[in-house]
ChimeraX commands (.cxc) that place a marker at each C-alpha (Angstrom):
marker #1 position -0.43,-7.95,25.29 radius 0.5
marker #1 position 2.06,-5.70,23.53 radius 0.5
marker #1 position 5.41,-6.26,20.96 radius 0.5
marker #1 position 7.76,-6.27,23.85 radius 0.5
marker #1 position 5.43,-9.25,25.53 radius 0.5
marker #1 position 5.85,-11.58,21.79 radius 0.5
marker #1 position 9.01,-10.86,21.79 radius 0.5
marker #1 position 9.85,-12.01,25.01 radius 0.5
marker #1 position 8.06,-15.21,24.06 radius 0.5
marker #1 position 9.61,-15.88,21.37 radius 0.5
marker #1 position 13.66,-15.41,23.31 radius 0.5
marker #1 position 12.31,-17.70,25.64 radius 0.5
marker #1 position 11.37,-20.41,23.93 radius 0.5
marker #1 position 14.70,-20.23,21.24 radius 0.5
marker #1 position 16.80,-20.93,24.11 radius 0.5
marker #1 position 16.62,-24.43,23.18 radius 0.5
marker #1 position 18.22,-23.04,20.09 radius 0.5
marker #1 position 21.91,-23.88,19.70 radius 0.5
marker #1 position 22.72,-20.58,18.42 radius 0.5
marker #1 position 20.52,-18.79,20.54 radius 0.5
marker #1 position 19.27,-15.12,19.88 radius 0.5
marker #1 position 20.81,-15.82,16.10 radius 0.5
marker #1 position 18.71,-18.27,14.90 radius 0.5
marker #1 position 15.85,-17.14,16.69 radius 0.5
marker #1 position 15.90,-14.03,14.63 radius 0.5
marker #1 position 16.65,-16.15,11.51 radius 0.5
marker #1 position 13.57,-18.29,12.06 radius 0.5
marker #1 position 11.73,-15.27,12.99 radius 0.5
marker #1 position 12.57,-13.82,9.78 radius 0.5
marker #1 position 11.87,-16.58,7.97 radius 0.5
marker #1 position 8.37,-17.11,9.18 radius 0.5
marker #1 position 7.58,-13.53,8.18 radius 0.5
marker #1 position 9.03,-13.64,4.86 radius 0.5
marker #1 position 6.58,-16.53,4.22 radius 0.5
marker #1 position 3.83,-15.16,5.75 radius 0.5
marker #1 position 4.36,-12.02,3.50 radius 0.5
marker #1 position 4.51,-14.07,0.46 radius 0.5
marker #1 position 1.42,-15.77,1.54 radius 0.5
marker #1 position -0.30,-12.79,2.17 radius 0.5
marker #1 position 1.06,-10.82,-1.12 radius 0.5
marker #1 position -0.59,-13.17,-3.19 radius 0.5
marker #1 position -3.81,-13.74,-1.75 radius 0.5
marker #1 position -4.58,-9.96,-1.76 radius 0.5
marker #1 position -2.85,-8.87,-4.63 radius 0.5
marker #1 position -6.32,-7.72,-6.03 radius 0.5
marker #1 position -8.64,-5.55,-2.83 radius 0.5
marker #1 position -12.14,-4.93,-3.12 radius 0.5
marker #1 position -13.90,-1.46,-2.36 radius 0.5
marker #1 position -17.21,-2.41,-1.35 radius 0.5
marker #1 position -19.07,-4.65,0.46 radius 0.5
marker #1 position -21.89,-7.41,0.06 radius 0.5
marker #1 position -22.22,-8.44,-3.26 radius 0.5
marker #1 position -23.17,-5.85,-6.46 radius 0.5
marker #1 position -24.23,-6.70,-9.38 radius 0.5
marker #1 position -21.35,-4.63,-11.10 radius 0.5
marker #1 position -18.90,-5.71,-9.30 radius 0.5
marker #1 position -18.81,-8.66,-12.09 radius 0.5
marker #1 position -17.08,-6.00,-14.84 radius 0.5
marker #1 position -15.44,-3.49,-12.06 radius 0.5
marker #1 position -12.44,-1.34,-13.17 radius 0.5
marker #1 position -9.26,-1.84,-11.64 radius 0.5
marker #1 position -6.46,0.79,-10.38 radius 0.5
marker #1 position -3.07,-0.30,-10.13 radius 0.5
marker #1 position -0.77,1.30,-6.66 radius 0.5
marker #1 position 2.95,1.01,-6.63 radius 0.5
marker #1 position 4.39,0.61,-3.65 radius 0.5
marker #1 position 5.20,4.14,-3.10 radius 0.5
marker #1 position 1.47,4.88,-2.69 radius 0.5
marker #1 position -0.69,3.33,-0.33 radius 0.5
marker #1 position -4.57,3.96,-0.52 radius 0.5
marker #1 position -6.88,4.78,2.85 radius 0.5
marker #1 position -9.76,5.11,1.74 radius 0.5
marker #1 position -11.87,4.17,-1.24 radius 0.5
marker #1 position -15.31,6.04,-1.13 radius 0.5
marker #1 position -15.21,6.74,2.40 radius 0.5
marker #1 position -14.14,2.80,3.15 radius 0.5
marker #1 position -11.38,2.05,5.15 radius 0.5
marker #1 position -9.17,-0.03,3.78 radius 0.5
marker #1 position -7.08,-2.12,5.22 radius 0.5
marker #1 position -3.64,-1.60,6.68 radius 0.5
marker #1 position -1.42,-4.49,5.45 radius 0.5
marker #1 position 1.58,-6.15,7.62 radius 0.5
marker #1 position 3.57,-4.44,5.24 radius 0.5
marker #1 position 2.54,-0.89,3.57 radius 0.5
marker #1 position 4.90,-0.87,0.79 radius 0.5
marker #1 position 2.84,-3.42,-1.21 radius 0.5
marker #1 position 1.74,-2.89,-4.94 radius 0.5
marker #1 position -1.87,-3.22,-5.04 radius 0.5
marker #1 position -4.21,-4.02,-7.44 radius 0.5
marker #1 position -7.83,-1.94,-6.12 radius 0.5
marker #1 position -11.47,-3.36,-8.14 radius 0.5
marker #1 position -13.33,-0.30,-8.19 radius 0.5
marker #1 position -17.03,-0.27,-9.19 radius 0.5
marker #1 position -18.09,1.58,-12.48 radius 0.5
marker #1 position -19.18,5.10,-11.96 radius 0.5
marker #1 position -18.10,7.97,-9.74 radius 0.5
marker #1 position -14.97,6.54,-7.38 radius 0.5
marker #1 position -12.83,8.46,-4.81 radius 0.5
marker #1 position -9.66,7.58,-3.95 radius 0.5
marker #1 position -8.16,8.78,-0.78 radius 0.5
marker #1 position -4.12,7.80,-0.54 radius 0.5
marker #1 position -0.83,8.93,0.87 radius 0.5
marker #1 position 2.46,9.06,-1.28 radius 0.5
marker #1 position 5.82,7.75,0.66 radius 0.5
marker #1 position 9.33,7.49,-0.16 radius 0.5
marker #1 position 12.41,5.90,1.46 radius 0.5
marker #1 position 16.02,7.11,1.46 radius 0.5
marker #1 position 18.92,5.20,3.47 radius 0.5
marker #1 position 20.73,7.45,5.55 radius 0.5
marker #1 position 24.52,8.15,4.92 radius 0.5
marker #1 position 25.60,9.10,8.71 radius 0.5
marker #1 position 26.34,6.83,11.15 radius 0.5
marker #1 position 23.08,5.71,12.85 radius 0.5
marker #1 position 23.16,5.59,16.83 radius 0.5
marker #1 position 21.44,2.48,18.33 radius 0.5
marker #1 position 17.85,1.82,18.04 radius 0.5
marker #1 position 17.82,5.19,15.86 radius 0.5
marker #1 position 16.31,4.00,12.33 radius 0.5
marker #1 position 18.29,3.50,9.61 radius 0.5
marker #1 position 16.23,5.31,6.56 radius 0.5
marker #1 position 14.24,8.81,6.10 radius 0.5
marker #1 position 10.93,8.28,5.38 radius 0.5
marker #1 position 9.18,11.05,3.35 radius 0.5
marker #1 position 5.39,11.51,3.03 radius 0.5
marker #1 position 2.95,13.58,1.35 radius 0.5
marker #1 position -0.19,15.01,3.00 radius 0.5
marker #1 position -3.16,12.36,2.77 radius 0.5
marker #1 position -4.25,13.31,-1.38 radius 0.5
marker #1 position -7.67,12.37,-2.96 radius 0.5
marker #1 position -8.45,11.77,-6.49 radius 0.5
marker #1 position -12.45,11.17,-7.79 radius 0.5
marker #1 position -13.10,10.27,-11.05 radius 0.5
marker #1 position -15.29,8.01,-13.07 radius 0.5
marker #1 position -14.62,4.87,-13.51 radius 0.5
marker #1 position -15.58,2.62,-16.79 radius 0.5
marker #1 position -16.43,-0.84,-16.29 radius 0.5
marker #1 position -13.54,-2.96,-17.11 radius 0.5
marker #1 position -11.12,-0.26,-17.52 radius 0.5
marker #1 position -7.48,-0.43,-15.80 radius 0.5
marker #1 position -6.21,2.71,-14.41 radius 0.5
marker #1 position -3.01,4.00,-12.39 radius 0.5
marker #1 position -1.20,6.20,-10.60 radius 0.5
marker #1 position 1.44,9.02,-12.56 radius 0.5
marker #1 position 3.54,11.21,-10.34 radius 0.5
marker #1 position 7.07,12.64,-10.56 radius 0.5
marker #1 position 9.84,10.55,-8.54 radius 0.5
marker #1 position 12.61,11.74,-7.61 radius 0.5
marker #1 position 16.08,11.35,-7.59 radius 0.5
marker #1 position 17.26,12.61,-4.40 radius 0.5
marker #1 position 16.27,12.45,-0.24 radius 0.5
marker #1 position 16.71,16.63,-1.13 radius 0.5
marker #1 position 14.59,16.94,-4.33 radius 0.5
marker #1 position 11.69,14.81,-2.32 radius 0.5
marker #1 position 11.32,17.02,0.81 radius 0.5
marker #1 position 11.58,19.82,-2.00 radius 0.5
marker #1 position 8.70,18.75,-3.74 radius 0.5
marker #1 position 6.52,17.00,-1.19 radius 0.5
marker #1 position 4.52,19.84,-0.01 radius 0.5
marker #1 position 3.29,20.37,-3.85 radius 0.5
marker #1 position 2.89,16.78,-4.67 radius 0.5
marker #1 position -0.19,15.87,-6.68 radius 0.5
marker #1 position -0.36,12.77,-8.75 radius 0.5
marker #1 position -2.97,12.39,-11.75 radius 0.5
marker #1 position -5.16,8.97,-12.10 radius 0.5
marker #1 position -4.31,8.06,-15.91 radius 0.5
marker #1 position -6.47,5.36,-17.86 radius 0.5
marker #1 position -5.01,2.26,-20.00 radius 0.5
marker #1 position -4.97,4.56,-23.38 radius 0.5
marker #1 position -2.57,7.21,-21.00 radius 0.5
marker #1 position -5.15,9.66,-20.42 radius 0.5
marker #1 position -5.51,11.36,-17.21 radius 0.5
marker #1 position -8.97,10.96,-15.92 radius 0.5
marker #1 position -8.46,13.07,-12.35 radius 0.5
marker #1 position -5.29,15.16,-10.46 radius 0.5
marker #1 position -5.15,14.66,-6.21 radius 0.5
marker #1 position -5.63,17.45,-4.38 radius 0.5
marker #1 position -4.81,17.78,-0.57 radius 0.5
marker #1 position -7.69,15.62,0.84 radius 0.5
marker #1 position -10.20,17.18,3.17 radius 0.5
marker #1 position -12.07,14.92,5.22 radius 0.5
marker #1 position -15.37,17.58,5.47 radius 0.5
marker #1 position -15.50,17.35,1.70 radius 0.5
marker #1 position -15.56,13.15,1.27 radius 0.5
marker #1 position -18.08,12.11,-1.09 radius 0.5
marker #1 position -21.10,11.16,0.17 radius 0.5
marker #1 position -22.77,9.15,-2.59 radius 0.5
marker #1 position -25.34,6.26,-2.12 radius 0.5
marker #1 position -24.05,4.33,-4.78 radius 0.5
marker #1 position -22.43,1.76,-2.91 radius 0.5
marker #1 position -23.21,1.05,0.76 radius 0.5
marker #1 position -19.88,0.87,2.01 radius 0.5
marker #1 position -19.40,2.55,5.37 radius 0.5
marker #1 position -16.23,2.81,7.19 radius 0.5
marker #1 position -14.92,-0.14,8.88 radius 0.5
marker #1 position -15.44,-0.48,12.35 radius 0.5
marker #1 position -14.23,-4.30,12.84 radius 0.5
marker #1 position -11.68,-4.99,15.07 radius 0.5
marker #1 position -9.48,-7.65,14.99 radius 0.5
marker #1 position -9.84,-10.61,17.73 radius 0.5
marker #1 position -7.45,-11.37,20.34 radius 0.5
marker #1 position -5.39,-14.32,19.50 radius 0.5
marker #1 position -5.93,-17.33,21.08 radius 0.5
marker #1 position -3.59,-20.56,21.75 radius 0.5
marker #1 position 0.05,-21.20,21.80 radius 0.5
marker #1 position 0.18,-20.28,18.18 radius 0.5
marker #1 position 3.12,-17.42,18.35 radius 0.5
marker #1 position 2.69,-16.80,14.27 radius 0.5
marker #1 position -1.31,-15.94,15.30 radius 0.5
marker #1 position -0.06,-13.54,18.26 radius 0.5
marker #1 position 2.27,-12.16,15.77 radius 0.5
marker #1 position -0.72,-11.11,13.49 radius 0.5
marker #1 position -3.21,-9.86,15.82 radius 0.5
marker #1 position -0.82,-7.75,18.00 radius 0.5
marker #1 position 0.74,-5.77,14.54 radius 0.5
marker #1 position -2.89,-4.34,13.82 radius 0.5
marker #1 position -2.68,-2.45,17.71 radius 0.5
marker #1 position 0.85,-1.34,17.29 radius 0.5
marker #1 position 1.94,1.89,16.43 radius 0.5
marker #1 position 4.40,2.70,13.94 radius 0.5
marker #1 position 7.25,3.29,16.32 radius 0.5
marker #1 position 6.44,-0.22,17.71 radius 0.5
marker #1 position 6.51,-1.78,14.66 radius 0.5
marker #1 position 9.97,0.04,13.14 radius 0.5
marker #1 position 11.66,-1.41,16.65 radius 0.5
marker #1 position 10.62,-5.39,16.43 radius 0.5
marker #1 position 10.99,-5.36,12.71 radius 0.5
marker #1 position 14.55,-3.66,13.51 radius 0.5
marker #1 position 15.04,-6.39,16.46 radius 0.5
marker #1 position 13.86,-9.14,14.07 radius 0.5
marker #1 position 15.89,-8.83,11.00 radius 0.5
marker #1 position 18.95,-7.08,12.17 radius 0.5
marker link #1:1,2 radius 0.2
marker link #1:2,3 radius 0.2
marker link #1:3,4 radius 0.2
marker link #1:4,5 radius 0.2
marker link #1:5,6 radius 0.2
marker link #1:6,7 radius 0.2
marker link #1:7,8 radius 0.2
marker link #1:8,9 radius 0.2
marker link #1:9,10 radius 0.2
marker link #1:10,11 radius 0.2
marker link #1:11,12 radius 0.2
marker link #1:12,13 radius 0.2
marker link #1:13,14 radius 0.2
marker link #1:14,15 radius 0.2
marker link #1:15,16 radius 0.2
marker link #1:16,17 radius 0.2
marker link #1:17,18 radius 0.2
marker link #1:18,19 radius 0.2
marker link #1:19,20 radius 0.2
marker link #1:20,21 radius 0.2
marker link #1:21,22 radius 0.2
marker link #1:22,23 radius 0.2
marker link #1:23,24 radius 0.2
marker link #1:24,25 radius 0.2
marker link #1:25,26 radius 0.2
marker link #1:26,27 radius 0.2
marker link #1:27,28 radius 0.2
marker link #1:28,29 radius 0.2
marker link #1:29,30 radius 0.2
marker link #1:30,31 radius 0.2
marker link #1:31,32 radius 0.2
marker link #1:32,33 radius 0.2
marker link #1:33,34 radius 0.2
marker link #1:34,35 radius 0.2
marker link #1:35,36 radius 0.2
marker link #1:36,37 radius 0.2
marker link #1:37,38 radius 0.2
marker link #1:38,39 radius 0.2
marker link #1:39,40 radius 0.2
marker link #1:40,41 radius 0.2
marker link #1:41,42 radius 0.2
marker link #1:42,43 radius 0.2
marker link #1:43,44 radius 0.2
marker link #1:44,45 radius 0.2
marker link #1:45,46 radius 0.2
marker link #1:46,47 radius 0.2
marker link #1:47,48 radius 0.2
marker link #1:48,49 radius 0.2
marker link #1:49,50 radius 0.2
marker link #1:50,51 radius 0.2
marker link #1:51,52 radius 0.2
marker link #1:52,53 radius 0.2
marker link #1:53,54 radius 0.2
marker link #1:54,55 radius 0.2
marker link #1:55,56 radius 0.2
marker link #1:56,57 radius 0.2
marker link #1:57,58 radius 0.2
marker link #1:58,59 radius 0.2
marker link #1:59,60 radius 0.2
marker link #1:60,61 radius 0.2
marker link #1:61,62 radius 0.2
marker link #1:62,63 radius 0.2
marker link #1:63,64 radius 0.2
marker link #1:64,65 radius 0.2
marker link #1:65,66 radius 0.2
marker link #1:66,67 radius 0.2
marker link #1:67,68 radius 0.2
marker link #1:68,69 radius 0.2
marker link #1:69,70 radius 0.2
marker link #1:70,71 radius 0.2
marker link #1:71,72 radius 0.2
marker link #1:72,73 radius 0.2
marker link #1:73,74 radius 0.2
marker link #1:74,75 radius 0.2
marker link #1:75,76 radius 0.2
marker link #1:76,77 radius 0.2
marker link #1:77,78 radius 0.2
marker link #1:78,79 radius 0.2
marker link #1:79,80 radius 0.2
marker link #1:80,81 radius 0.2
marker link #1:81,82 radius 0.2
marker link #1:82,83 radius 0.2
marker link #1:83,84 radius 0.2
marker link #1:84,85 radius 0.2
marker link #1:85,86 radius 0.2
marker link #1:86,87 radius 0.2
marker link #1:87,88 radius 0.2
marker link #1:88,89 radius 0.2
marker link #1:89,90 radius 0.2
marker link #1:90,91 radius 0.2
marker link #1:91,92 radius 0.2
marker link #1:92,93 radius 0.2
marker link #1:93,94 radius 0.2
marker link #1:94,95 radius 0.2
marker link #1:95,96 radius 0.2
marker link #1:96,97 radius 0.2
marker link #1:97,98 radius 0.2
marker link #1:98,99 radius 0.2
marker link #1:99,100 radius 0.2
marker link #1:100,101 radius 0.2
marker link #1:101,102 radius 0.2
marker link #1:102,103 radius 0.2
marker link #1:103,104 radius 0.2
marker link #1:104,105 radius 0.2
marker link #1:105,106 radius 0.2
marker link #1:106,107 radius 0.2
marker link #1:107,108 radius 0.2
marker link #1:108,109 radius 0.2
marker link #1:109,110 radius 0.2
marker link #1:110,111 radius 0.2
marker link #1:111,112 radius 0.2
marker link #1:112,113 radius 0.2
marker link #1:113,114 radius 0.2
marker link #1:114,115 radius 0.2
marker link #1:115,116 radius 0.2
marker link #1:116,117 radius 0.2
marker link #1:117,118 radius 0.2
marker link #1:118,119 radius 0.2
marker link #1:119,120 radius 0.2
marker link #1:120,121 radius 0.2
marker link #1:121,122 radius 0.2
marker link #1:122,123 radius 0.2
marker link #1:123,124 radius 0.2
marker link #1:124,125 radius 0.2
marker link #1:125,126 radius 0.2
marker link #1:126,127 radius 0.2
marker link #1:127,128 radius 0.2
marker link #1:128,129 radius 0.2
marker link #1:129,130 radius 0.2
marker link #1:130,131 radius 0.2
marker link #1:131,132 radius 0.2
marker link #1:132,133 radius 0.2
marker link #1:133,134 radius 0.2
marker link #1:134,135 radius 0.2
marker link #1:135,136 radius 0.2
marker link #1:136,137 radius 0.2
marker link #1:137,138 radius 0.2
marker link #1:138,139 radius 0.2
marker link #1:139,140 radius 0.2
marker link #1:140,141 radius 0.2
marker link #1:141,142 radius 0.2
marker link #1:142,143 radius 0.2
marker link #1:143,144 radius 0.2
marker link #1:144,145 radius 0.2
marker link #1:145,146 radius 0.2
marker link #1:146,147 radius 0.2
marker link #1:147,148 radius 0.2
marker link #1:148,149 radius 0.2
marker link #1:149,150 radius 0.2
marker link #1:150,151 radius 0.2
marker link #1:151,152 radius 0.2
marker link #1:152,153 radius 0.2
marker link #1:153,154 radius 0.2
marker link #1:154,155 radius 0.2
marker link #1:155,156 radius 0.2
marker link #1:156,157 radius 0.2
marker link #1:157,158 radius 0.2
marker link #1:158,159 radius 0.2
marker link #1:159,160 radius 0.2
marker link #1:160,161 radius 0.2
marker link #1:161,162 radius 0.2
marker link #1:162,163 radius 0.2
marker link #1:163,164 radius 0.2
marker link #1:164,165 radius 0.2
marker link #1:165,166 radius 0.2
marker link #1:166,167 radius 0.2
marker link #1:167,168 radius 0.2
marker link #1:168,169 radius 0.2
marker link #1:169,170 radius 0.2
marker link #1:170,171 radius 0.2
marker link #1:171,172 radius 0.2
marker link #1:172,173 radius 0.2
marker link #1:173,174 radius 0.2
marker link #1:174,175 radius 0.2
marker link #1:175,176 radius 0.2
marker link #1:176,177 radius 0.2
marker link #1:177,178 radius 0.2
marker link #1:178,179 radius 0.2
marker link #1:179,180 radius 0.2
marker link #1:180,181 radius 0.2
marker link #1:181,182 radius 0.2
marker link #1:182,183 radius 0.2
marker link #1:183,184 radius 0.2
marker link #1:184,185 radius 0.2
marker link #1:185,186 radius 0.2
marker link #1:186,187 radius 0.2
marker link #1:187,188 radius 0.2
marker link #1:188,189 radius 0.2
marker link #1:189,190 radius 0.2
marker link #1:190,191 radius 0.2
marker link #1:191,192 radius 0.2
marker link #1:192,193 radius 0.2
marker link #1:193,194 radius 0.2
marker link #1:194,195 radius 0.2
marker link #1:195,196 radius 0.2
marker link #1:196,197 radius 0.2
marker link #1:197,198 radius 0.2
marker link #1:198,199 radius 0.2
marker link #1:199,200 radius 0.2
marker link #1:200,201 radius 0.2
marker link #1:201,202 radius 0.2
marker link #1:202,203 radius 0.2
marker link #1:203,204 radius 0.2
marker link #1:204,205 radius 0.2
marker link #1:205,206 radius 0.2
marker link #1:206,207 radius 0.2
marker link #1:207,208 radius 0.2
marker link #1:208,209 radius 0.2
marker link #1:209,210 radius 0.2
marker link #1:210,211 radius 0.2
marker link #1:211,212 radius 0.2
marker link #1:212,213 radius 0.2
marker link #1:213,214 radius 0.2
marker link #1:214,215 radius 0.2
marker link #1:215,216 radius 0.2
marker link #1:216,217 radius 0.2
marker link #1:217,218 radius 0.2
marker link #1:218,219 radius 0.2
marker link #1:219,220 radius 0.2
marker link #1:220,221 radius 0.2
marker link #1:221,222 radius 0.2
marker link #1:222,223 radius 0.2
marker link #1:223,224 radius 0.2
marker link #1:224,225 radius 0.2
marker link #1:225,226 radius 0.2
marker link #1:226,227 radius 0.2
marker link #1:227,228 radius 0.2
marker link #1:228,229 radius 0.2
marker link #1:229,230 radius 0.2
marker link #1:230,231 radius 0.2
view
């Protein structure tokens, strides 16, 4: 079961709809915009580890605009939300912490955009990791230079480093380009990499299909039915 399959599901059964393909993709767009909402709020603050440590009662917290999204947090996967432009809130346990993140921004284009050809040029830094130590109870986040043009970005983005900077402004750590043969290896918290995979959906429940099949789909997949949904 792919995107093209729910999709097709979901033109057949708005035929019944009096305005046909446009309300589908109104209701469609609806559904998601609640779903998102839903979703924003219930994971507005992600947990790095697993199981249940005892520090996790004072843990330190790093704040991500929506510009950032994090990978990995001490060699933990972390999850890949329905949509990656969230700002996050990420409880980190006290002590030694690496951060693993991309940086990503967004410019609309000004030509004339052929069909099915997307819309905006999407700029991205190399993967960047930042370790530092982090004090129980202590709120940290994420300083970097934005700029001000679609130009100035692809000018910058192959030196872009961003420092980790505590609730008093200091800078506690600077990215680097991340290596994945140099990820920390520490046995402070038992958190290995996430191997889960998300269930098949089940029933006539197209919302539920919705969800499951977004995790398999690639990101070309998932620029065309977002295009097909809201344009």
């Amino acid at each position: 079961m792919n995107i093209s399959y729910l999709i097709r599901v979901f033109q057949s059964t708005g035929q019944r709809c009096r305005r046909g393909v446009t309300c589908l993709r109104a209701g469609l767009a609806a559904v998601l915009v609640v779903s998102l909402v839903g979703c924003a709020s219930s994971v507005s603050v992600v947990e790095t580890w697993e199981g249940n440590p005892a520090a996790a009662s004072n843990a330190a917290t790093l704040q991500t605009p929506g510009e950032i999204r994090v990978t990995r947090v001490n060699g933990r996967v972390m999850t890949n939300f329905l949509m990656d432009d969230l700002a996050l809130d990420y409880a980190l346990l006290p002590g030694e912490n690496e951060v693993v993140f991309v940086y990503k921004t967004i410019w609309a284009k000004s030509t004339v955009v052929r069909n099915g050809e997307s819309k905006v040029h999407v700029i991205e830094s190399e993967p960047q990791v930042a370790r530092f130590e982090a004090a129980a109870g202590e709120t940290y986040r994420f300083k970097f230079d934005q700029p001000e043009s679609r130009q100035e970005a692809e000018e910058e983005m192959p030196e872009f480093s961003a420092q980790i900077v505590s609730s008093a402004g200091a800078a506690v750590a600077t990215s680097t380009v991340w290596d994945p043969k140099e990820q920390m290896t520490t046995s402070r918290t038992p958190i290995p990499a996430s191997t889960s995979e998300i269930a098949p959906a089940t029933g006539e429940n197209a919302l539920e299909q919705l969800k499951s099949i977004w995790e398999t789909a690639s990101d070309e997949e998932k620029k065309a039915f977002l295009r097909w949904a809201f344009e």
